[in-house]
N, C-alpha and C positions, 0 to 999 in steps of 0.2 A: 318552651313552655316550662310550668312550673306548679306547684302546689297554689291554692290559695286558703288562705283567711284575711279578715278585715285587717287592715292593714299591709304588713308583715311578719313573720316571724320567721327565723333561721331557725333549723330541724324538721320545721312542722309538714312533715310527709305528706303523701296522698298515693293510692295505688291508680293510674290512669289505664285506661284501656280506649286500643284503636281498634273499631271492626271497620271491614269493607263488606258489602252488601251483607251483612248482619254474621259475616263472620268474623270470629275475632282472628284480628292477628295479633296484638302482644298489650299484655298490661304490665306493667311497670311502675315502679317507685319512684315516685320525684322525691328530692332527702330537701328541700326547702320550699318556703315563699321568699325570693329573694330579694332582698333590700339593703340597708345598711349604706349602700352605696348607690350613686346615680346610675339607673343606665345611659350605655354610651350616646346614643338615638333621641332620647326622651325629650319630648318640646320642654319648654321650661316654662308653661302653665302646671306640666305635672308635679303633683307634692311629691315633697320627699318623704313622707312617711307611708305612701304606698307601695305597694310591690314594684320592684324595678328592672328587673332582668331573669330571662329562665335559661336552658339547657337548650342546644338547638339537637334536636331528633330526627333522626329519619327511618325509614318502614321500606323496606323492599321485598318484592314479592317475585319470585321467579320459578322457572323450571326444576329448581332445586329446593326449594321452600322459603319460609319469612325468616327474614332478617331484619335485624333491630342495631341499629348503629352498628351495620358489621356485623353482626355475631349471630351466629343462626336460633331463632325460637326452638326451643325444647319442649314443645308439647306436641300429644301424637294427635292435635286436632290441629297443628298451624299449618291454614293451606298453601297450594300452591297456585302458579300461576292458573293450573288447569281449571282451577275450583270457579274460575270466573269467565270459564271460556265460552263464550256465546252471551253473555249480559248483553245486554242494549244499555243497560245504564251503570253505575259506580257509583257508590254513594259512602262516601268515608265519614264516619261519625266519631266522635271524641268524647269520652265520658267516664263517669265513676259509675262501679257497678254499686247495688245496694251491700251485696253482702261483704264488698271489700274490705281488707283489718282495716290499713287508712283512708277515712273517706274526705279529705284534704279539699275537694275540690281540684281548679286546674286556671289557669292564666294562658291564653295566647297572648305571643305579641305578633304584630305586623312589622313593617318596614320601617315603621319612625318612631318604634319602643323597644325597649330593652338594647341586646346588645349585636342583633345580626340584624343586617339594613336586608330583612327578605320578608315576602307574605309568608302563608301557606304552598307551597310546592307541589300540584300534580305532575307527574308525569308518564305516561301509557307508554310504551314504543311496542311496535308490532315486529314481528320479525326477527331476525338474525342482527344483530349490533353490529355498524358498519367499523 
């Protein structure tokens, strides 16, 4: 993922945030809309002066709390696994808050843009990790 405006522009930030069932787990700074160069995936209908490739992120959530590429969320609301124990459903939403400093917008890509050949990624496991 990545910041967006009409086209591209390198710097042009945006502060993102992930909730699951409307809690947040982590907002974050994207530092570009990135272009300049093809992404690796990109059909070649896609122009080149639009956005071309983002950051590939990931969000984990465990018995220990959220983590964000690795690194554990530092706020005293980031939940944990427990916070979702008993949902019947999951619902991960993507977005810019209103009051965010950068409000950049966001670019996903899927499997045949930018530069990781993946969709979006859920994944649940229950239990003990084998």
């Amino acid at each position: 993922m990545c910041s967006e405006i009409i086209n591209y522009r390198i710097g042009w930030k945006s502060n993102i945030t992930l909730w699951l069932n409307g809690r947040e787990l982590v907002t974050f700074t994207s530092p570009s809309d990135f272009g300049g160069r093809r992404g690796r995936l990109n059909p070649d209908w896609w122009d080149d002066t639009s956005t071309q490739y983002g950051e590939l992120k990931q969000v984990t959530v465990t018995e220990e709390g959220c983590f964000f590429c690795g690194e554990r969320v530092m706020s005293a609301h980031a939940p944990t696994v427990r916070d979702f124990q008993g949902a019947r459903t999951l619902i991960l939403r993507i977005g810019n808050k209103p009051d965010a400093q950068y409000k950049g917008g966001f670019n996903l890509f899927g499997r045949s843009f930018g530069d990781h050949p993946q969709d979006i990624h859920v994944e649940i496991q229950y239990g003990d990790k084998a």
